[in-house]
PDB file with one MODEL, atoms N, CA, C and O in Angstrom:
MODEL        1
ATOM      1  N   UNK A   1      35.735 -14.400  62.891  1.00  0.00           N
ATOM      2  CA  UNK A   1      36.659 -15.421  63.309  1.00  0.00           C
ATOM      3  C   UNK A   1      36.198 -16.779  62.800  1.00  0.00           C
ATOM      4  O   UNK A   1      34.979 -16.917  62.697  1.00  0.00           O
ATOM      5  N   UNK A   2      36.837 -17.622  62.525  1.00  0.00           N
ATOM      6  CA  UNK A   2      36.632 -18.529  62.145  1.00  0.00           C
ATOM      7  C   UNK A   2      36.573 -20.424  63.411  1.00  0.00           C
ATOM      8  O   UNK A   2      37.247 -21.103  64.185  1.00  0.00           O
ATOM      9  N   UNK A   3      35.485 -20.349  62.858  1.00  0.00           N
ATOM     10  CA  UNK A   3      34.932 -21.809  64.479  1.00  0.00           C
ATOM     11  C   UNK A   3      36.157 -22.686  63.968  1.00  0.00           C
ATOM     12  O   UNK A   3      36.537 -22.705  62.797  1.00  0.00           O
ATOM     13  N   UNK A   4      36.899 -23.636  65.342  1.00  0.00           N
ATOM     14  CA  UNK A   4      37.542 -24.588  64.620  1.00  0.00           C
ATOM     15  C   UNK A   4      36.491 -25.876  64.557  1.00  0.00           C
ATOM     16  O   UNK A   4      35.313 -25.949  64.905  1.00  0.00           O
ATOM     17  N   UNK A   5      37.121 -26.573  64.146  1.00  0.00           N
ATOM     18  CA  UNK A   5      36.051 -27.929  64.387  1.00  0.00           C
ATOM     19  C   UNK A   5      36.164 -28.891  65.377  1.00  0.00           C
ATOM     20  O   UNK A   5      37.276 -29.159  65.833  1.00  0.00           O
ATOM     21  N   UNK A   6      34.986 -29.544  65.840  1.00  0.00           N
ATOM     22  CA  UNK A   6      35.178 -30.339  67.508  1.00  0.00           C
ATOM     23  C   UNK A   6      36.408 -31.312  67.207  1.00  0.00           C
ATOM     24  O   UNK A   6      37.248 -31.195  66.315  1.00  0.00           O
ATOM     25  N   UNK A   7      36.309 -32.177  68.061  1.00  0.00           N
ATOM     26  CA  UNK A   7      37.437 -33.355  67.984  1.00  0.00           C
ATOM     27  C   UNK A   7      37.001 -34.050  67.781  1.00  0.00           C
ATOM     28  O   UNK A   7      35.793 -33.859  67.641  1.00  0.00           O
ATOM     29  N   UNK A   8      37.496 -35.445  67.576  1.00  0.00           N
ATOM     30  CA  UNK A   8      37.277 -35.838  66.393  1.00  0.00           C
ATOM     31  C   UNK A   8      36.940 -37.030  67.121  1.00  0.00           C
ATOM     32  O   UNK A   8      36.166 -37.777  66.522  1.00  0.00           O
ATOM     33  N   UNK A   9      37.498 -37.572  68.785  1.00  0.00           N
ATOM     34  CA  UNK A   9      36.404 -38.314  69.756  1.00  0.00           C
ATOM     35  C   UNK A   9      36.125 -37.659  70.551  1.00  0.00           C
ATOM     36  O   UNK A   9      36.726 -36.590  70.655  1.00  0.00           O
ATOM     37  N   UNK A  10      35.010 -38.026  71.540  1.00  0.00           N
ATOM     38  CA  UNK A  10      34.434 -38.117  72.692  1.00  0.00           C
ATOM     39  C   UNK A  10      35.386 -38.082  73.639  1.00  0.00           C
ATOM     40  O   UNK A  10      35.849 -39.218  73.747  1.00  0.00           O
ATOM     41  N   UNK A  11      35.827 -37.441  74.269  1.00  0.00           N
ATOM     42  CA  UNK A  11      36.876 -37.703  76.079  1.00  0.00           C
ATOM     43  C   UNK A  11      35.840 -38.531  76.866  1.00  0.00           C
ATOM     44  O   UNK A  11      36.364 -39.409  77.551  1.00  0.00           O
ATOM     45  N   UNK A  12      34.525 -38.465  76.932  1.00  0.00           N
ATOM     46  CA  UNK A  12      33.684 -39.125  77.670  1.00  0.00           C
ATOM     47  C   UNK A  12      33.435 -40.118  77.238  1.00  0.00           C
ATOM     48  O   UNK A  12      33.599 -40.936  78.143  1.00  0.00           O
ATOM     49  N   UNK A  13      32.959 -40.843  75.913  1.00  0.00           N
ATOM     50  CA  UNK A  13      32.642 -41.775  75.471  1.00  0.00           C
ATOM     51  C   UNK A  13      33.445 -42.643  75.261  1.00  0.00           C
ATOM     52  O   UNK A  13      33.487 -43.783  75.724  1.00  0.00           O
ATOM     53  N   UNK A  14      34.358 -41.948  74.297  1.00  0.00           N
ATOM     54  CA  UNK A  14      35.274 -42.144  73.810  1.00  0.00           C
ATOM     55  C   UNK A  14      34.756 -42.828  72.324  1.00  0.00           C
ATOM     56  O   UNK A  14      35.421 -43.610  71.644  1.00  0.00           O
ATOM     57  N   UNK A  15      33.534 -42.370  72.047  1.00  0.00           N
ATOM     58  CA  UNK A  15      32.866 -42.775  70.136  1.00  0.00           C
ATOM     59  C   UNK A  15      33.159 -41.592  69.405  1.00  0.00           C
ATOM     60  O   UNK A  15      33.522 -40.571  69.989  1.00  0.00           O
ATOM     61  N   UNK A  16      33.042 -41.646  68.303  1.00  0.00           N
ATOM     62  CA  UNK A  16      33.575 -40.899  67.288  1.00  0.00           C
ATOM     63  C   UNK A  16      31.828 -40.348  66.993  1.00  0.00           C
ATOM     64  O   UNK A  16      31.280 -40.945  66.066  1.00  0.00           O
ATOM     65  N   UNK A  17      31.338 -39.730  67.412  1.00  0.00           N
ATOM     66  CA  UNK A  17      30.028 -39.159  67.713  1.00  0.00           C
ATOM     67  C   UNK A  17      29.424 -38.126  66.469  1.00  0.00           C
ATOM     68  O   UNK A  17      29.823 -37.945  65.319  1.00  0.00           O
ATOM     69  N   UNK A  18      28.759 -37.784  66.916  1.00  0.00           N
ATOM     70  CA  UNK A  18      28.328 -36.703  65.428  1.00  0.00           C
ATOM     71  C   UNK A  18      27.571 -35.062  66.383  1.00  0.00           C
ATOM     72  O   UNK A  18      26.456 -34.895  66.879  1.00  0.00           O
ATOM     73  N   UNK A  19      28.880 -34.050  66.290  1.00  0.00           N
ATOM     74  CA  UNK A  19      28.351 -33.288  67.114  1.00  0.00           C
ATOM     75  C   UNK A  19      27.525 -32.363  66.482  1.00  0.00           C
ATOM     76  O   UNK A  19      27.487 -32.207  65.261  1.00  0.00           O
ATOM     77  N   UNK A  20      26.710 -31.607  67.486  1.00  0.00           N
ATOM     78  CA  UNK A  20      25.889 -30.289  67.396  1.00  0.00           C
ATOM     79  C   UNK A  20      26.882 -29.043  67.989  1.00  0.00           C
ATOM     80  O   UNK A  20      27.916 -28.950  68.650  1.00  0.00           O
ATOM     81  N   UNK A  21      26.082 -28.310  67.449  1.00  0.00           N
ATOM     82  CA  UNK A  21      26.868 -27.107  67.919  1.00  0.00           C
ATOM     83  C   UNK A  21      25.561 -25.983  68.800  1.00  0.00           C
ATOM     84  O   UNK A  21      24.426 -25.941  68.326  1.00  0.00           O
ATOM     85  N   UNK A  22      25.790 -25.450  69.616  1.00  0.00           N
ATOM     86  CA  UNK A  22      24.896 -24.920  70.734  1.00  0.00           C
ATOM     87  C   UNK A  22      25.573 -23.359  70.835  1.00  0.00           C
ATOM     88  O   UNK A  22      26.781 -23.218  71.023  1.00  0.00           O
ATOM     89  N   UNK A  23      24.857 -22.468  70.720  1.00  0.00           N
ATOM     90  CA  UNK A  23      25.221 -21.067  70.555  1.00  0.00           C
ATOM     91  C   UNK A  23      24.018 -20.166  71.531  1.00  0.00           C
ATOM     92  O   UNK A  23      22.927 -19.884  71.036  1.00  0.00           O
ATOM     93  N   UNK A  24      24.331 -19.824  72.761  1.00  0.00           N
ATOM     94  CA  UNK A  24      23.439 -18.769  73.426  1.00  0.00           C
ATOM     95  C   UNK A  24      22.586 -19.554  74.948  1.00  0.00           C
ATOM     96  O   UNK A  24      23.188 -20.374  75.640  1.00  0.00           O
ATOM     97  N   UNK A  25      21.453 -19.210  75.187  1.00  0.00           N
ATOM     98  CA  UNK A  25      20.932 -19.625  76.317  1.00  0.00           C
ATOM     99  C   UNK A  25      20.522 -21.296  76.379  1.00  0.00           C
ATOM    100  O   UNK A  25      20.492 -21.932  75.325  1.00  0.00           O
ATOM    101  N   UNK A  26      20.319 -21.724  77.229  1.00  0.00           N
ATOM    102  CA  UNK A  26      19.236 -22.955  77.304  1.00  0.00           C
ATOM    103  C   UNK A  26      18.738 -23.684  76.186  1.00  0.00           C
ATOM    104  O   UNK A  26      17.555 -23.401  75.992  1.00  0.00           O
ATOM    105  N   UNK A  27      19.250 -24.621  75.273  1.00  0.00           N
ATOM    106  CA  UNK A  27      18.926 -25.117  74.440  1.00  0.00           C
ATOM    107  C   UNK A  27      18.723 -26.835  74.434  1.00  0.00           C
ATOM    108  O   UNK A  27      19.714 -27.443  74.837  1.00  0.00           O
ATOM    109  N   UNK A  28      17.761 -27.522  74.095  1.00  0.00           N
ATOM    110  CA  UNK A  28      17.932 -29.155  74.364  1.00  0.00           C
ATOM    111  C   UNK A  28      18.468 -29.543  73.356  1.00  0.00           C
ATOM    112  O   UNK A  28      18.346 -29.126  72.204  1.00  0.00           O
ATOM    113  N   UNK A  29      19.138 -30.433  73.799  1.00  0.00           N
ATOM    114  CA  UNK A  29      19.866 -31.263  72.274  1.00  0.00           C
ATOM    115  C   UNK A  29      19.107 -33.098  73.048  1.00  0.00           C
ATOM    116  O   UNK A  29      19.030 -33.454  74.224  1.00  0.00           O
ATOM    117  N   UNK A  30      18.671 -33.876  71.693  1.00  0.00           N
ATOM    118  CA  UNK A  30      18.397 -34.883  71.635  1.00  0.00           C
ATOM    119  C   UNK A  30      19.329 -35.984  71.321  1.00  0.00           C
ATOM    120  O   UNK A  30      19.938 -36.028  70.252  1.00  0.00           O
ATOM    121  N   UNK A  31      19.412 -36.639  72.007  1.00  0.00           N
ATOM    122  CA  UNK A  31      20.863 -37.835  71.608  1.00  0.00           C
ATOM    123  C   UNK A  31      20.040 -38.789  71.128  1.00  0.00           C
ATOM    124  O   UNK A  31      18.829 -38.909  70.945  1.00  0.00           O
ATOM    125  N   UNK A  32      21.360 -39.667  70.916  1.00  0.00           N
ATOM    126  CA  UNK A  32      21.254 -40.954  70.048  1.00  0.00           C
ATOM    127  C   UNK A  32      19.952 -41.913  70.729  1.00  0.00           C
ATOM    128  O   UNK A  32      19.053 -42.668  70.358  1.00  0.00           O
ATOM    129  N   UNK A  33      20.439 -41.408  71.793  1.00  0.00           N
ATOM    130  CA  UNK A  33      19.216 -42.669  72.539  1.00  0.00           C
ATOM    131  C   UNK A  33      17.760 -42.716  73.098  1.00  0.00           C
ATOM    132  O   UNK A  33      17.225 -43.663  73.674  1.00  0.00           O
ATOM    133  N   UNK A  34      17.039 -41.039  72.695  1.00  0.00           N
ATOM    134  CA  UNK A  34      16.369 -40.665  72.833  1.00  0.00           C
ATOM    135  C   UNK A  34      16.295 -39.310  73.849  1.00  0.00           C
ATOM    136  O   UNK A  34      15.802 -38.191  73.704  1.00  0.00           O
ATOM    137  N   UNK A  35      16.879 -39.837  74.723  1.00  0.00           N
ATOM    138  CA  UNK A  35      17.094 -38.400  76.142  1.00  0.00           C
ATOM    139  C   UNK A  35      16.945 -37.450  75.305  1.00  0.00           C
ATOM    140  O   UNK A  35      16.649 -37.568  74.116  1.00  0.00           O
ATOM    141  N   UNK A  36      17.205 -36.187  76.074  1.00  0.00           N
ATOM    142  CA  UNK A  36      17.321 -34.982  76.203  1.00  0.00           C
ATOM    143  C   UNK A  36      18.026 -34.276  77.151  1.00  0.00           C
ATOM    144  O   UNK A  36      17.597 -34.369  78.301  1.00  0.00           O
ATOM    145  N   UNK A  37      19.160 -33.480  76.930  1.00  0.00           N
ATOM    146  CA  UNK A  37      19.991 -32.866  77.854  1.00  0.00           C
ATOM    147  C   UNK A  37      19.581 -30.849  77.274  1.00  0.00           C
ATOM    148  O   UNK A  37      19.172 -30.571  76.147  1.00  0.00           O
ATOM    149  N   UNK A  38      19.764 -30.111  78.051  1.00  0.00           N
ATOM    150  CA  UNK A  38      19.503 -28.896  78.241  1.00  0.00           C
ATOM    151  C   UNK A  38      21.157 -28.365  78.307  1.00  0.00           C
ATOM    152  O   UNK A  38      21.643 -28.559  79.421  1.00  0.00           O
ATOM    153  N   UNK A  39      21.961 -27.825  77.458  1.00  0.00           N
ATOM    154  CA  UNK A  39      23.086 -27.298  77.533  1.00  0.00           C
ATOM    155  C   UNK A  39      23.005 -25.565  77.483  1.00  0.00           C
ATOM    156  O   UNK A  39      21.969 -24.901  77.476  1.00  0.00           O
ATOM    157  N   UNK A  40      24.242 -25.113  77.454  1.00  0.00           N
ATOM    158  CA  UNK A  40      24.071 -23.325  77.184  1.00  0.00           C
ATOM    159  C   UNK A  40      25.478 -22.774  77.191  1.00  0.00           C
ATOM    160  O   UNK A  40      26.381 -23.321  77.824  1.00  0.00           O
ATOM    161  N   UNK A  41      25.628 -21.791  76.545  1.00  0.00           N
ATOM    162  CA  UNK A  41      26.902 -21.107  75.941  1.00  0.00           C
ATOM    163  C   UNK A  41      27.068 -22.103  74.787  1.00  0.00           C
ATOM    164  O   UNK A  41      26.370 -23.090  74.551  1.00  0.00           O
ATOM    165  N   UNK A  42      28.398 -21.531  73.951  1.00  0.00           N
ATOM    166  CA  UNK A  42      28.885 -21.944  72.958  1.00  0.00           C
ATOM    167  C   UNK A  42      29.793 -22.815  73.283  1.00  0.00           C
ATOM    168  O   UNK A  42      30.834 -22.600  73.903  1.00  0.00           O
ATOM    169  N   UNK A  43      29.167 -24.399  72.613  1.00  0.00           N
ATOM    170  CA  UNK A  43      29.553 -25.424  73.165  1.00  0.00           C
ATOM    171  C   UNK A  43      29.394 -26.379  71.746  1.00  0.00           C
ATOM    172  O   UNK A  43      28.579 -26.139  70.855  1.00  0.00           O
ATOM    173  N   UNK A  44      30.471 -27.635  71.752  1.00  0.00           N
ATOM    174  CA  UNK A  44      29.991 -28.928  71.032  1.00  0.00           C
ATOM    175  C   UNK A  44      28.911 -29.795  71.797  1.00  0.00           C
ATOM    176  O   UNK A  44      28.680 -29.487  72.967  1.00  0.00           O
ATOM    177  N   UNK A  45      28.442 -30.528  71.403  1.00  0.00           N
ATOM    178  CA  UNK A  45      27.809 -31.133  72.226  1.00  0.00           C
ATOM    179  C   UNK A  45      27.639 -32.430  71.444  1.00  0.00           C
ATOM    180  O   UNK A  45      27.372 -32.524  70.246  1.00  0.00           O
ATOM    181  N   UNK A  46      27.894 -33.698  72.570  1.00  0.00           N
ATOM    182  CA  UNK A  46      28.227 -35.153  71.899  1.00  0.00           C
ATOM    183  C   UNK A  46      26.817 -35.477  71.722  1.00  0.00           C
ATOM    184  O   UNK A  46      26.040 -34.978  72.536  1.00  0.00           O
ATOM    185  N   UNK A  47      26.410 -36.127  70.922  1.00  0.00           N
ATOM    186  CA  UNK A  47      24.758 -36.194  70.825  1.00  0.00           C
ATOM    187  C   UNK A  47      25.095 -38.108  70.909  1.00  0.00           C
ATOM    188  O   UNK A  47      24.513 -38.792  70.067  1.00  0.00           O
ATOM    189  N   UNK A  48      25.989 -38.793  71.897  1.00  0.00           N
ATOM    190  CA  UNK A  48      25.821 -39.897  72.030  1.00  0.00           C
ATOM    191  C   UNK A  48      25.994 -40.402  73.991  1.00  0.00           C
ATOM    192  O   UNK A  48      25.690 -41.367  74.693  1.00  0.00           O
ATOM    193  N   UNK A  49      26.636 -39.106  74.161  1.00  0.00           N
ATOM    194  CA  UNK A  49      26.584 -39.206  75.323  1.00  0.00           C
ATOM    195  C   UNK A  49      26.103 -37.938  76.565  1.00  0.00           C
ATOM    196  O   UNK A  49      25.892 -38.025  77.775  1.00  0.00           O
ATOM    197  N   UNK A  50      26.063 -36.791  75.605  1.00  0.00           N
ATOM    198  CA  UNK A  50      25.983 -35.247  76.142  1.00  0.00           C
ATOM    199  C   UNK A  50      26.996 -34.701  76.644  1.00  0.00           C
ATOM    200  O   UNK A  50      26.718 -33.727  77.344  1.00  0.00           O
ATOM    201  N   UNK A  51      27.823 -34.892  76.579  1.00  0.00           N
ATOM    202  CA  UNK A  51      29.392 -33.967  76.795  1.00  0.00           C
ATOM    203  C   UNK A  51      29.151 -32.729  75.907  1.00  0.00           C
ATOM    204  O   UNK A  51      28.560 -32.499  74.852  1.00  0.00           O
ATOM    205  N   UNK A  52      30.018 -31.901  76.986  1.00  0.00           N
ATOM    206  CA  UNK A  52      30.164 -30.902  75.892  1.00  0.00           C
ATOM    207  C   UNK A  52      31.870 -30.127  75.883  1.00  0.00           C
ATOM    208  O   UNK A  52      32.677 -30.291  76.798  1.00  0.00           O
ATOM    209  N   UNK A  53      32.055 -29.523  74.985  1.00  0.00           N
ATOM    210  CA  UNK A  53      33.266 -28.919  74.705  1.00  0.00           C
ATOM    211  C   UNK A  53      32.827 -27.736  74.114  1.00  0.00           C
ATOM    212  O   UNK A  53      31.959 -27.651  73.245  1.00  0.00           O
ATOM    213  N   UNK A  54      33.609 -26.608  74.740  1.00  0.00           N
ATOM    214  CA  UNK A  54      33.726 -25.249  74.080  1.00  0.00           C
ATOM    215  C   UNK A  54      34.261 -25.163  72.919  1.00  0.00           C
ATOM    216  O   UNK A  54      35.254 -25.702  72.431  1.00  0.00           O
ATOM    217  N   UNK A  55      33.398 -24.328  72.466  1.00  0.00           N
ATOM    218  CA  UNK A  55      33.649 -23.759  70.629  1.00  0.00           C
ATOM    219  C   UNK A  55      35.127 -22.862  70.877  1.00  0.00           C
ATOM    220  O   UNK A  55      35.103 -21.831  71.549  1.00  0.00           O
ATOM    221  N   UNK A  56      36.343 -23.354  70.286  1.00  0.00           N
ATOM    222  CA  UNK A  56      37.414 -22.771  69.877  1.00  0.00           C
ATOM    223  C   UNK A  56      37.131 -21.456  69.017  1.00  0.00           C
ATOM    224  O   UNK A  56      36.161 -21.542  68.265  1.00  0.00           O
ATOM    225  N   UNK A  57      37.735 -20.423  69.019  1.00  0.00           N
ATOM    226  CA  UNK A  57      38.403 -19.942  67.390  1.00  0.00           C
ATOM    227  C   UNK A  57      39.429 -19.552  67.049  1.00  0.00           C
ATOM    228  O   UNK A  57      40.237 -19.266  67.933  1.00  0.00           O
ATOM    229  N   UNK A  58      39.714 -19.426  65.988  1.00  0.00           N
ATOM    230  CA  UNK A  58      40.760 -18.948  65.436  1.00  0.00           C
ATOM    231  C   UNK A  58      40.821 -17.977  64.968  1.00  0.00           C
ATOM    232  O   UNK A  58      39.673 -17.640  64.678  1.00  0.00           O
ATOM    233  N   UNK A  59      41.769 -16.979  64.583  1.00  0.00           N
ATOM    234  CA  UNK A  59      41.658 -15.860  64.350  1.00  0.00           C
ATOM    235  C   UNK A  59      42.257 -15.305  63.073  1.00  0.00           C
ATOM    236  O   UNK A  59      43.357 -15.804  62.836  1.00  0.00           O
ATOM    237  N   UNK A  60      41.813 -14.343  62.112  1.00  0.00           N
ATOM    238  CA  UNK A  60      42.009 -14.268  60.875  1.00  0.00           C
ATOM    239  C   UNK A  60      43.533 -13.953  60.489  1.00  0.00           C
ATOM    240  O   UNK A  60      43.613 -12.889  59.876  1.00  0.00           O
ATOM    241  N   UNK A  61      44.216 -14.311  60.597  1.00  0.00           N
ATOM    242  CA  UNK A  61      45.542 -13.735  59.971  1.00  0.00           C
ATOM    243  C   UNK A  61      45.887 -12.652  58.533  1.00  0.00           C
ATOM    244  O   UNK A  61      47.046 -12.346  58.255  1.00  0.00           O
TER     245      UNK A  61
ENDMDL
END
């Protein structure tokens, strides 16, 4: 299947952010500002504020 791609802002921030993508258990993602947030499942993740959004897909036609 094919991933779609995140959006294109933040709902939380509302910055045009630069996401990661997070696949499986417990993983840290490091933001812009140094922190560290701990996310899990298949997720975007805003690396300016730590939001996250579920990985879409699409399906092969």
């Amino acid at each position: 299947m094919k991933i779609n791609p995140p959006p294109p802002t933040c709902d939380q921030c509302k910055h045009m952010p630069r996401w990661e993508r997070i696949n499986g258990p417990d993983q840290s993602v490091r933001l812009d500002d140094g922190r560290e947030v701990t996310r899990r499942g298949q997720v975007w993740v805003c690396t300016h504020c730590g939001h996250q959004v579920p990985v879409s897909f699409e399906a092969w036609t």
